[in-house]
C-alpha positions in Angstrom: -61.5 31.9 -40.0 -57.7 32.0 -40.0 -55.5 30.8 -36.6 -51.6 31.4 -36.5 -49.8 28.4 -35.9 -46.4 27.8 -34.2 -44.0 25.9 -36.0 -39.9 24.9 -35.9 -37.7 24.6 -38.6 -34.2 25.0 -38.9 -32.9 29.0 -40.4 -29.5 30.2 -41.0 -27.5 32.4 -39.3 -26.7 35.2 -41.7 -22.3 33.6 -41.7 -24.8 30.7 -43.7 -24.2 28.0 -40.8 -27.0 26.1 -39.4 -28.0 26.6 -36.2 -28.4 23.5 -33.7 -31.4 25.3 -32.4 -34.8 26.3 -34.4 -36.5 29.5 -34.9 -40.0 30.1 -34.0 -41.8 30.6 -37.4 -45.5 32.3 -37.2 -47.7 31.0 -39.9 -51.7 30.9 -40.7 -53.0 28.1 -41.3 -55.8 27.1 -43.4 -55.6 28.9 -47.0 -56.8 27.6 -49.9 -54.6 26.1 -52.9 -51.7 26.3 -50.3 -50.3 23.5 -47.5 -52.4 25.6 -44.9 -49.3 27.1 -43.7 -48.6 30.2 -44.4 -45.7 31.8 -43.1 -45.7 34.8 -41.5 -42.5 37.6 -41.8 -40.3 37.2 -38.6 -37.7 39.2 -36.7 -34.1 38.4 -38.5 -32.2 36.5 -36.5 -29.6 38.3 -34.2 -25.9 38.0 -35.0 -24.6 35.5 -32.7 -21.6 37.2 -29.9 -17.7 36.0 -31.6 -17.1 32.4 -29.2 -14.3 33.3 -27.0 -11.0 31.2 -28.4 -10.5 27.8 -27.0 -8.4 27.6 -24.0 -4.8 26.1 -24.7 -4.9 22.0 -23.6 -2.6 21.8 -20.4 0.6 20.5 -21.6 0.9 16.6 -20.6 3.4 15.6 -18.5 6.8 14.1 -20.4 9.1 11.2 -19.4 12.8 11.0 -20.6 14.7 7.9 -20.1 18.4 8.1 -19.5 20.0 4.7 -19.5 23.7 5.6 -18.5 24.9 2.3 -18.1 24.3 -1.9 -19.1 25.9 -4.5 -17.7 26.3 -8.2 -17.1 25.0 -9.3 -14.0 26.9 -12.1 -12.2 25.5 -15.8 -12.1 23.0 -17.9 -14.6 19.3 -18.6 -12.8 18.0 -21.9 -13.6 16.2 -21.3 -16.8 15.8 -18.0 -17.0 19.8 -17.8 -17.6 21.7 -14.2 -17.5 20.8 -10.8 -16.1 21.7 -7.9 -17.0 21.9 -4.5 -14.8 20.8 -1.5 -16.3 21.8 2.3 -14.6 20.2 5.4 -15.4 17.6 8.4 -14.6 13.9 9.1 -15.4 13.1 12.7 -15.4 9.6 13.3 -15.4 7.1 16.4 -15.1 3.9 16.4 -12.6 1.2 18.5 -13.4 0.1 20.6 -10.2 -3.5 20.8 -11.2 -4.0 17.4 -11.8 -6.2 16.1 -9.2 -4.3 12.9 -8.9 -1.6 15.0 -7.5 -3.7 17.6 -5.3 -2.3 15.6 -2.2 1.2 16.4 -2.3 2.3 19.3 -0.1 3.6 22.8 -1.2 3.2 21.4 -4.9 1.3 24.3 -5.9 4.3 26.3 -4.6 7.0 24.0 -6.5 8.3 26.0 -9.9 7.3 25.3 -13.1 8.9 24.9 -16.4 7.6 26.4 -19.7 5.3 23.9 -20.1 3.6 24.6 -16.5 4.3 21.6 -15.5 6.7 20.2 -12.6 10.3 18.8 -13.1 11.7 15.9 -11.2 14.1 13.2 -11.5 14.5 9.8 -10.0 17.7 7.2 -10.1 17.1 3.5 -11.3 18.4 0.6 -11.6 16.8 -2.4 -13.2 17.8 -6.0 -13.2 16.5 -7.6 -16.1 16.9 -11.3 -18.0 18.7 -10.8 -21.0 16.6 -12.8 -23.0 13.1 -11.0 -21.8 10.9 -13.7 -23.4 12.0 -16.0 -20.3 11.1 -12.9 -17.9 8.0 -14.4 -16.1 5.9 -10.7 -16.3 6.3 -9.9 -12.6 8.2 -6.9 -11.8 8.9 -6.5 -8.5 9.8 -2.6 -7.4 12.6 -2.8 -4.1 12.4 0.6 -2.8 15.6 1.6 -1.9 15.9 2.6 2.4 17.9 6.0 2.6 19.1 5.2 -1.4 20.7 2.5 -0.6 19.7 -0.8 -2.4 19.4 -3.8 0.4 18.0 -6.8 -2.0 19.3 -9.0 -5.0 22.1 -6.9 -5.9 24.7 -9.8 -4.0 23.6 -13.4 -4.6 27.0 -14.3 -3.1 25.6 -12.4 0.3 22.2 -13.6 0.3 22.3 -17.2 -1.7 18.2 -18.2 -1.5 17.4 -14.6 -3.3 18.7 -16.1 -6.0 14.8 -17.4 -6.4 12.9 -14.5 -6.9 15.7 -14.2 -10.3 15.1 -18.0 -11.1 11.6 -17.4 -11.4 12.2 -14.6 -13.9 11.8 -12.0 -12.1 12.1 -8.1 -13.5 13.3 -6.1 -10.6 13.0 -2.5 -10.3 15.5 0.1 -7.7 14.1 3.4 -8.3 14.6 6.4 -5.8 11.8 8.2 -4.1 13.4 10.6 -1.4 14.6 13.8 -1.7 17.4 14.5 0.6 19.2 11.3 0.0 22.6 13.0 -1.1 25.1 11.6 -4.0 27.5 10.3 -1.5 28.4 7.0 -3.3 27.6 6.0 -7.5 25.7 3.1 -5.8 23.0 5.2 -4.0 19.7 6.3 -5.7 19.1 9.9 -5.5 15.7 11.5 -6.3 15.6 15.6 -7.2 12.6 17.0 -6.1 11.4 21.0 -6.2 12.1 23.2 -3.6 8.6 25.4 -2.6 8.8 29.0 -3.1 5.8 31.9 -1.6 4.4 33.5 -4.9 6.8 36.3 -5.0 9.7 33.7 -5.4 11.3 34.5 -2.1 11.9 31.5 0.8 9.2 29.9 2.6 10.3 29.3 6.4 9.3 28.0 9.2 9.7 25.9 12.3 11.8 22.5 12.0 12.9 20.5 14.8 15.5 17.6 15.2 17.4 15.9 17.7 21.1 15.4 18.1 22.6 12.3 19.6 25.8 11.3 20.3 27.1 8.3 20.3 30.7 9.4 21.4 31.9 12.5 23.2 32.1 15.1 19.9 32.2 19.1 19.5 30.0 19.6 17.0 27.5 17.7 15.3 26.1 17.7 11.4 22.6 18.2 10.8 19.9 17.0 10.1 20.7 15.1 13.1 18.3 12.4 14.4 19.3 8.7 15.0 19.0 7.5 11.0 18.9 10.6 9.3 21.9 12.1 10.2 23.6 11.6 7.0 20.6 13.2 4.9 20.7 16.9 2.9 19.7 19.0 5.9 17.0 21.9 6.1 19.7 25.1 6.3 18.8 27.8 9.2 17.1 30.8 7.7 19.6 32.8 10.1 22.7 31.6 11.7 21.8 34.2 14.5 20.7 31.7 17.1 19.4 34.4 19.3 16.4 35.2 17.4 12.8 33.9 18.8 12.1 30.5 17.0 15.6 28.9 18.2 17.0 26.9 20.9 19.4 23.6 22.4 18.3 22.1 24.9 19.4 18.7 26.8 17.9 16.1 29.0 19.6 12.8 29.5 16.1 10.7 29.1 12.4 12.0 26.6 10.9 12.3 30.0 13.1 14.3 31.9 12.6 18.6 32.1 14.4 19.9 29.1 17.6 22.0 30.5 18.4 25.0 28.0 21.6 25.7 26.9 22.6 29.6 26.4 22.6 30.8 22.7 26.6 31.9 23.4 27.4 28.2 24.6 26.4 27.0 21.0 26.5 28.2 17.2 25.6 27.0 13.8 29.1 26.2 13.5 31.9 23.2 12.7 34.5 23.0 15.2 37.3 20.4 16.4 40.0 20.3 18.3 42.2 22.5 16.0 39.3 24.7 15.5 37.8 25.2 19.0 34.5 26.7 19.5 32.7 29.0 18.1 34.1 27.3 15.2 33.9 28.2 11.8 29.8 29.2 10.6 27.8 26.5 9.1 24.4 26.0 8.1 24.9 22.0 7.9 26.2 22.1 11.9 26.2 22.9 15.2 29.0 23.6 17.7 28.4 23.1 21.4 31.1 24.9 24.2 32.4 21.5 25.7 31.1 19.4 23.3 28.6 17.2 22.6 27.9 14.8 25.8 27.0 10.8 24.6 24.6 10.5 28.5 22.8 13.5 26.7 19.9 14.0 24.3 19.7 17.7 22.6 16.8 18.8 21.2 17.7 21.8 18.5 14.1 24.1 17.3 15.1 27.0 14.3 13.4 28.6 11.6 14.5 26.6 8.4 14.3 27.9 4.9 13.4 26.2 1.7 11.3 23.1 2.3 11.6 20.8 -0.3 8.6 19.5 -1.9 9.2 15.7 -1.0 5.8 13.9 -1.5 6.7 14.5 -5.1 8.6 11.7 -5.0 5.6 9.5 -4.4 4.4 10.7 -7.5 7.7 9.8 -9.6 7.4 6.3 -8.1 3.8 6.1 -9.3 5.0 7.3 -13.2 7.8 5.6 -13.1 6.2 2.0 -12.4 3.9 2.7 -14.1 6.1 3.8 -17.0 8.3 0.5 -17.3 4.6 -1.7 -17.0 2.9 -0.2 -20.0 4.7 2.0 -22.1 7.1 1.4 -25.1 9.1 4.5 -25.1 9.4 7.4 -23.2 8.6 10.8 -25.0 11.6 11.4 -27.0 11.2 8.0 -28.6 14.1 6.1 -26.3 12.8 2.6 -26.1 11.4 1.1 -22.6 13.9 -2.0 -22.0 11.4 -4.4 -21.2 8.3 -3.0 -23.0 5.5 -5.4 -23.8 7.1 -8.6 -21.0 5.7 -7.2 -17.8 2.1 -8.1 -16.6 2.0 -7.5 -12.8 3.7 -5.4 -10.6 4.6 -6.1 -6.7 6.0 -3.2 -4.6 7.9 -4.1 -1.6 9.9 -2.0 1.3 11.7 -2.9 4.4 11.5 -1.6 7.6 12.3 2.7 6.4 11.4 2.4 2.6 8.3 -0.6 3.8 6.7 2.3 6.0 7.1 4.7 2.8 5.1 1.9 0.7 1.7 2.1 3.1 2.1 5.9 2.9 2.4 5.5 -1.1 -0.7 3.3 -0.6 -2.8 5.8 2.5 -2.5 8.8 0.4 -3.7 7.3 -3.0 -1.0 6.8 -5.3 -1.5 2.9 -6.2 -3.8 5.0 -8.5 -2.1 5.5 -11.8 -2.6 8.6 -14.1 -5.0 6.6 -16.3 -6.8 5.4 -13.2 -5.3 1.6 -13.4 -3.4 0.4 -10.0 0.2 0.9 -10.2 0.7 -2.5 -8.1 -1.3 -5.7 -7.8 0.5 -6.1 -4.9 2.2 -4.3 -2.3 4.3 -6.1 0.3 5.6 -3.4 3.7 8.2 -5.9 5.3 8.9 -4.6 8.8 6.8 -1.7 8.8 4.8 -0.3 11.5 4.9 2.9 11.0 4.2 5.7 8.0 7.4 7.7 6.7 6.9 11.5 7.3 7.2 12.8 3.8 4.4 15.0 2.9 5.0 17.1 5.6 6.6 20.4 5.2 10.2 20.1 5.7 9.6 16.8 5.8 12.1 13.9 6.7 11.6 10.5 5.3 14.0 9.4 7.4 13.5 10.0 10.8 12.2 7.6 13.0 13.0 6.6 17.0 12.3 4.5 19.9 11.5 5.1 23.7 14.5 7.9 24.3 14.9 9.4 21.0 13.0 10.5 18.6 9.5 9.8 21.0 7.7 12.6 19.2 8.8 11.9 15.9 6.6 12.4 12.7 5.6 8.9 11.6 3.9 8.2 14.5 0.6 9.8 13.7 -1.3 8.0 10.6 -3.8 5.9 10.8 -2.6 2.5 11.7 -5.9 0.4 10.9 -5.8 -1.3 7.1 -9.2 -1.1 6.6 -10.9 2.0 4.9 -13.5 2.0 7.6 -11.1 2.3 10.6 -12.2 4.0 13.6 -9.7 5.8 15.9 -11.7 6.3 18.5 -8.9 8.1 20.9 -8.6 10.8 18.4 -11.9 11.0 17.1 -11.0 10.4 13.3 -11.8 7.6 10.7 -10.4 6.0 7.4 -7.9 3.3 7.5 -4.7 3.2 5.2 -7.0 1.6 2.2 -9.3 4.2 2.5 -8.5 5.5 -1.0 -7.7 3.3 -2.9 -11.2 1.6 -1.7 -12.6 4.6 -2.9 -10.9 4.2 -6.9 -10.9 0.3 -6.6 -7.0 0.6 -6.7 -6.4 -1.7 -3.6 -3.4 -3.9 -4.2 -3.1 -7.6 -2.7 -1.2 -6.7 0.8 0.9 -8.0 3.2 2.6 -6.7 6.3 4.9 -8.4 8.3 6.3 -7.2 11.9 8.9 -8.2 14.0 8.6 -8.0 17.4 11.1 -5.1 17.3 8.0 -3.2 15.6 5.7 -4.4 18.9 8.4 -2.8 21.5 10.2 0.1 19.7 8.0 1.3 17.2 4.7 1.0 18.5 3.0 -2.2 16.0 0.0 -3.2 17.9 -2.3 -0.4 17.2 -2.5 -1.7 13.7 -3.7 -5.0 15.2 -6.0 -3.5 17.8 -8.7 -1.0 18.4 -7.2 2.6 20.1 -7.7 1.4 23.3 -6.3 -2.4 22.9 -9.3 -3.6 24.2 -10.0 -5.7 20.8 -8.8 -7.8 17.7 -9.7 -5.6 14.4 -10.9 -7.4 11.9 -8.4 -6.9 8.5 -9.6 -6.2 5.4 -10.5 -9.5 2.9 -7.4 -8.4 0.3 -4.7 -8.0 3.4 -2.6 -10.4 5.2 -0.4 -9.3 8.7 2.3 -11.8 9.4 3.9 -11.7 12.5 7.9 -13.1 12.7 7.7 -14.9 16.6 10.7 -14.0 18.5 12.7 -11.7 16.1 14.5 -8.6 16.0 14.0 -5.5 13.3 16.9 -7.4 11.0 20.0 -9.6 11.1 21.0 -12.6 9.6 20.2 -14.9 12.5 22.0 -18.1 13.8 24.6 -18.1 16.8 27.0 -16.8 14.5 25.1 -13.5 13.9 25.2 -12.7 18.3 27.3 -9.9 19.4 28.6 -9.3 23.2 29.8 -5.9 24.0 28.6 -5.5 27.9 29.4 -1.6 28.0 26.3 -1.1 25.1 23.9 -4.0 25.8 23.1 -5.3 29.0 22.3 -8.8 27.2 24.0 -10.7 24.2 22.8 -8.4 21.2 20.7 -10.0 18.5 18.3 -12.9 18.0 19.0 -15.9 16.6 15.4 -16.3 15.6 15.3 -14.4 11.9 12.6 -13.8 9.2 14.4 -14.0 6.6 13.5 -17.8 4.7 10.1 -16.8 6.1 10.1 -13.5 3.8 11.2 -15.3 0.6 8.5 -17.9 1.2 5.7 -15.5 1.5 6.9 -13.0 -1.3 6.2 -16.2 -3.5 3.0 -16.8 -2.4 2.1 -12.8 -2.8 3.3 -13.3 -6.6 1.1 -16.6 -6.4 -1.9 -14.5 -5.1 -1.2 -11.3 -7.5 -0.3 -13.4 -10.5 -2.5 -16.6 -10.2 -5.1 -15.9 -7.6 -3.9 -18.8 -5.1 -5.0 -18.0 -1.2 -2.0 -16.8 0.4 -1.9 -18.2 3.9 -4.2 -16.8 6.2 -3.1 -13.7 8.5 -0.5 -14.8 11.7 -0.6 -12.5 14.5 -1.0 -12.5 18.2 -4.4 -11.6 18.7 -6.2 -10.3 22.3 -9.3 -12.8 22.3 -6.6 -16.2 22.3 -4.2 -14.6 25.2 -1.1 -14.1 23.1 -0.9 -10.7 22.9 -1.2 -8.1 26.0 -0.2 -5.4 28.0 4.0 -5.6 28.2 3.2 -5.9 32.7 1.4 -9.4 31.7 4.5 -10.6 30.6 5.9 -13.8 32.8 9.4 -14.8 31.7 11.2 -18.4 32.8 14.1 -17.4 35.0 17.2 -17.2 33.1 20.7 -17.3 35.0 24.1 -18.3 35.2 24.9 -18.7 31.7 28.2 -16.3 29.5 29.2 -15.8 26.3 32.6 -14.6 24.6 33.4 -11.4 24.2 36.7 -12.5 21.5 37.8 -16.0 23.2 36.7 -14.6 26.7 33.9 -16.1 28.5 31.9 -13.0 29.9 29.6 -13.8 32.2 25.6 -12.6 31.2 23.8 -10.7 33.8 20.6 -12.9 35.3 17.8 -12.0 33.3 15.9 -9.2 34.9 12.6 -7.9 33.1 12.2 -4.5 33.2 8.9 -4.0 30.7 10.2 -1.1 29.0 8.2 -0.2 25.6 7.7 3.0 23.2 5.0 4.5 24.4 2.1 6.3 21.6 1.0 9.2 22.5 -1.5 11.6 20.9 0.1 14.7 19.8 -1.0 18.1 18.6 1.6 19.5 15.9 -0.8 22.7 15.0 -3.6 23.5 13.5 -2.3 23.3 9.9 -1.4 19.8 10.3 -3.2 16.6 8.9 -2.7 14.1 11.2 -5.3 11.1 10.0 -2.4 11.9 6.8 0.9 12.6 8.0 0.2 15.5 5.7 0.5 19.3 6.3 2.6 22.1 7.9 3.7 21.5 11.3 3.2 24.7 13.5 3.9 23.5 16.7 7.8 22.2 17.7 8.1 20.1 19.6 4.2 18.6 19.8 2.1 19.5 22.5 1.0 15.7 24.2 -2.5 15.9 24.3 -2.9 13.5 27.5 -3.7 10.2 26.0 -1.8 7.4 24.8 -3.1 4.9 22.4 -2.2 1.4 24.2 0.6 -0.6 23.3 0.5 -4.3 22.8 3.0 -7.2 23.1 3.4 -10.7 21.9 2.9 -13.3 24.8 5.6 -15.8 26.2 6.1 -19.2 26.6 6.5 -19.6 30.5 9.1 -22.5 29.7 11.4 -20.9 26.9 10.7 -17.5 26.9 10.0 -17.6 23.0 6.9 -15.9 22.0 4.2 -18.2 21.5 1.9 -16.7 18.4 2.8 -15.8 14.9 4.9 -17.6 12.4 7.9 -19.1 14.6 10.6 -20.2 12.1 12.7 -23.2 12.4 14.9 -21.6 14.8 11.7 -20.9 17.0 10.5 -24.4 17.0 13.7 -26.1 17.3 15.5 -23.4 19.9 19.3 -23.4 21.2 18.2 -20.3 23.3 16.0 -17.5 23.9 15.7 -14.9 21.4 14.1 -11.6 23.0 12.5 -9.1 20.9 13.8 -6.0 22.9 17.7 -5.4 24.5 18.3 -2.5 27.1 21.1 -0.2 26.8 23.7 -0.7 29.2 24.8 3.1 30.1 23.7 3.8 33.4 20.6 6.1 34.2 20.0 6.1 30.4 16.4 4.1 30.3 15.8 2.8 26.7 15.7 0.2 24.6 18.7 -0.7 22.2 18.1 0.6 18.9 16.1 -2.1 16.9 18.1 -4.9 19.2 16.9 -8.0 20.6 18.5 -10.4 22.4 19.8 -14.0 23.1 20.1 -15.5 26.1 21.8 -19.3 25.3 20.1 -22.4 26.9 22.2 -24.3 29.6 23.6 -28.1 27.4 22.9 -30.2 30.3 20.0 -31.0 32.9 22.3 -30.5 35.9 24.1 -27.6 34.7 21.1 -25.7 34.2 19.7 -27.0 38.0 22.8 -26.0 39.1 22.4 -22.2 38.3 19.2 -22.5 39.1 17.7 -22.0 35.4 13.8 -22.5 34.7 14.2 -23.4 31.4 14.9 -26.8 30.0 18.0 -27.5 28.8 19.4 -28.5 25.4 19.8 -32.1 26.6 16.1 -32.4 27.6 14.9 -31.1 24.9 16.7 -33.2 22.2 18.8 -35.7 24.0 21.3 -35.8 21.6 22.7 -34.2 18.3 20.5 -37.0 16.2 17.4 -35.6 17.8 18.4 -31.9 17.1 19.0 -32.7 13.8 15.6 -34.7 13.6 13.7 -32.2 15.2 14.9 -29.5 12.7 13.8 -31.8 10.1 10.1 -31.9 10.9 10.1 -28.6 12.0 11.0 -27.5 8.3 8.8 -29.7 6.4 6.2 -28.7 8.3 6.6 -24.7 7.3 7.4 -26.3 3.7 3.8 -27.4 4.0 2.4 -24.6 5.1 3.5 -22.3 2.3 6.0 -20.4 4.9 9.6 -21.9 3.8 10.5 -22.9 0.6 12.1 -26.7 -0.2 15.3 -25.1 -0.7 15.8 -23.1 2.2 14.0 -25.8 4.3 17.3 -28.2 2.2 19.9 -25.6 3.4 19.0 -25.9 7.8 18.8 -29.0 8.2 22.4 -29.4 6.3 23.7 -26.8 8.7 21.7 -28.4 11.6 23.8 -31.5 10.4 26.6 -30.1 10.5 26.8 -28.5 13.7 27.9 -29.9 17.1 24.8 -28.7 19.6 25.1 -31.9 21.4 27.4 -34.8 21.2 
């Protein structure tokens, strides 16, 4: 009896190559003088179908360093020695189908060169030891606010910065907007790619700014707003201002019923006084018939043309950190300066540029091509909000307070850190971390806020749930600091106070600063990045303690009968009057096509429709005695007061109701007991509270060692007020 059997063993194709696979082979089994397999003829093996050719690799993107200029840099740093400032350009190339870059807006309609691939450029300039093997392997990106560099670049200025160089610091300027414009060689300029439909012509659509003068004028430049004004505009896509899609209109506060203004009353146009209206046409202006009026705000909507493609520039930041960390040359063999000598990075911002570091952060680019973070550490320095820039026609720069700029992009992110944030108002979730939790790219982070950021620019949320019913707990790798009684900026002291009663109803600035306090903590970030110390824990105002609540909760100390020169004039200051004015939130509906949880998207609707909520606004708590705020980190100046410093100013034009842009203010303390009972003051006076110079001076003293202790003011700056505190006269 014979059985077929089923066996595998490897044939060849008739080109001779063996196949990975096996034929079936029949065979019987069982015959004598043979193995008891005998094979059985088979089918020949069909010819296989020709492989299709291999798909070309997609090109990888290129860098090409440009160093245009090396220089010494003024000053030796303790051990470390001389700097050296280098200038020059990276121009790099983005792939649009790489998914690390399927965020960015329009990119898929950006041209492409030969290679496919996206072109872009981006300014730099890089202060560097000139003996690298005493760098200490931080670099430390500054990003620059509107191209302008605002760190390190004038020891003279800003004597304790010289620290962050005497510990051997890299330090990084590189630009990341793209409508910064070339007007000086010192400004950092970043080209990015305009978006084009598929048949190359222009994309438009609806753009919206507002104009607002600070003086009578007859025309006005574009793109208007109150900090963007002198940014590369959006250009009409018709200067016919009578076609649907454009309009002016005015109202003298954000709530008041817009008033239009005729098409014929206005043009795209530059005029003066030698060229009247309608001027001479102008894509870059607008002309008004009777001019521009400062009680006004004007509102212009048009149809722009040619959006640029601006989140790329949060992709050239990415490559180019990430270039001067790890690479030794750029892709034409042009050597990387300080190759090999770095080993962390920190990114930091302020205030503009800090709110463009969490939206690097929120919309994932602290991943790097290769997957590594791009920074250990990212520190947003006066930054409550997100920067509008991948948005078409976005505008990094915008940005406003309670009159101008209510509804202005920035404003609609999520403001929670952690990835699991909740907004409950708006019914969306996924905090600013939310992805680089998701590609373990998280960076140590700290925010710091001023109070400005609590009253103008709406800083509580990130503090609070939607409703500011409760304290959110912050993720384990973050850190908020809060700077007690301070404005948005300034150098601080008595010297630093400005009177000019016609702007500001009160004394303009705050004595109170942050600055000592920042240099303290940017050490222990590096200390935290670079060595893993605990930074010191979080310092807010917080709902559960009672020191931070609605702005009508508010109780101030009655301040009175007090002036201050305006040149060697005594001008008398107007009795404190609390008037709780604040930026409101609201929720706003910009259109369908819009990403709000991203700041992402194409805008449809301008201006927003308000959707009938507000998220709830926040404010630090006073002390009833002093008026200073009583949570947070309060700096020397805080402890040891010669005044109040408010976090807010009003604006002194009458029935204009707003805050003063990004303005506190300082109301002095009375010297003597009876002086201050005399004008019938409820705060103590500086008499009572340090009897004599000796105790100022001594009070000063402990104040500082104590922040010296607490990791928030270095010994140095600590050294450098209570020399000054010695060498003033507050009291004889």
């Amino acid at each position: 009896m014979r059985e077929l059997c089923i066996t595998r063993r490897p044939v060849r194709h008739a080109m001779g190559a063996c196949s990975l696979g096996a034929s079936l082979l029949l065979a019987a089994c069982g015959g004598s003088g043979g193995s008891g397999f005998v094979p059985v003829a088979a089918a020949p093996a069909p010819a296989p179908a020709p492989s299709p050719a291999p798909a070309p690799a997609p090109a990888q993107p290129q860098m090409r360093l440009t160093i245009t200029a090396t220089e010494d840099f003024p000053g030796s740093y303790g051990s470390v020695g001389a700097y050296e400032k280098l200038t020059g350009t990276l121009q790099g190339e983005l792939d649009p189908k790489d998914p690390h870059n399927a965020v960015i807006q329009d990119l898929a309609l950006a041209p492409v060169n030969a290679r496919g691939l996206v072109d872009y450029s981006a300014d730099f300039v890089l202060l560097k030891p000139k003996d690298m093997t005493k760098a200490n392997g931080l670099l430390r990106y500054d990003a620059p606010n509107r191209g302008n560099m605002l760190t390190l670049l004038n020891p003279t200025a800003t004597p304790g910065d010289a620290v962050y160089l005497q510990r051997g610091y890299t330090v990084l300027y590189s630009a990341w907007q793209g409508d910064v414009p070339k007007s000086s060689p010192a400004r950092l300029t970043a080209t990015v790619p305009v978006a084009r439909n598929p048949d190359g012509s222009s994309i438009t659509g609806p753009y919206r700014t507002e104009l607002v003068p600070s003086a009578a004028t007859p025309s006005m430049t574009l793109p208007g707003g109150v900090f963007n004004g002198t940014m590369i505009p959006y250009e009409p896509a018709s200067l016919d201002n009578t076609q649907p899609g454009y309009s002016l209109t005015r109202r003298r506060n954000e709530t008041d019923p817009r008033e239009p203004i005729s098409p014929s009353q206005w043009k795209f146009a530059t005029c003066d006084t030698a060229t009247p209206f309608p001027g001479t046409a102008s894509p870059t202006s607008v002309c008004l018939a009777g001019g521009f009026d400062p009680q006004y705000l004007y509102e212009l909507v048009y149809v722009a043309k040619d959006p640029k493609v601006m989140g790329v520039g949060l992709a050239a930041l990415r490559d180019t950190v990430s270039f001067f960390r790890k690479r030794s040359t750029d892709d034409f063999g042009r050597a990387n300066p300080v190759a090999g000598r770095l080993t962390h990075a920190i990114g930091q911002g302020t205030s503009q540029s800090g709110n463009a570091m969490k939206t690097f952060l929120h919309l994932g680019f602290n991943q790097a091509l290769d997957g590594s973070k791009v920074f250990d550490g990212i520190y947003a320095h006066v930054a409550a909000r997100q920067t509008n820039i991948n948005t078409r026609f976005a505008v990094p720069g915008g940005g406003g307070g309670l009159r101008t700029d209510h509804t202005a992009f920035g404003q609609t992110a999520p403001r929670g850190l952690a990835a699991d944030y909740s907004d409950e108002l708006a019914g969306r979730s996924g905090g600013v971390m939310r992805r680089c939790s998701a590609t373990g790219t998280c960076p140590k982070f700290f925010l710091g806020l001023s109070g400005t950021e609590f009253w103008q620019l709406q800083g509580s949320p990130v503090l609070t749930d939607t409703y500011g019913l409760r304290d959110l707990a912050q993720p384990d790798n973050a850190r908020i600091y809060y700077y007690a009684s301070t404005q948005h900026g300034g150098a601080g002291g008595t010297a630093s106070i400005s009177y000019a009663p016609t702007r500001n109803v009160y004394p303009a600035g705050t004595v109170v600063h942050f600055n000592d306090t920042f240099r303290a903590l940017f050490v222990a970030l590096e200390d935290w990045v670079m060595r893993g110390t605990t930074p010191p824990a979080s310092r807010v105002p917080r709902i559960d303690d009672g020191t931070l609540v609605r702005p009508a909760q508010l109780a101030f100390p009655t301040m009175r009968g007090l002036s201050w020169n305006v040149g060697a004039t005594p001008t008398a200051i107007p009795d404190f009057n609390y008037l709780a004015r604040y930026n409101d939130f609201p929720l706003l509906d910009f259109g369908p096509q819009y990403v709000p949880q991203d700041e992402s998207g194409i805008a449809t609707l301008q201006p927003p429709r308000y959707q009938g909520r507000s998220y709830a606004i926040l404010v630090p708590q006073v002390d009833a005695s002093t008026g200073l705020t009583r949570a947070g980190i309060r700096a020397v100046e805080a402890q040891v007061p010669l005044g109040t410093s408010l976090e807010f100013n009003y604006v002194a034009m009458p029935g204009i109701v707003d805050l003063s842009n990004l303005t506190g203010s300082y109301i002095p303390f009375h010297k003597t007991r009876a002086a201050r009972l005399a004008a019938g003051d409820g705060r103590p006076s500086l008499e009572e509270l340090y009897g004599d110079q000796a105790g100022y001076v001594a009070a000063v003293r402990a104040a500082a060692q104590s922040l010296v202790g607490e990791r928030l003011l270095l010994q140095a700056d600590a050294d450098a007020l209570i020399a000054r505190a010695q060498a003033s006269a507050v009291l004889p």
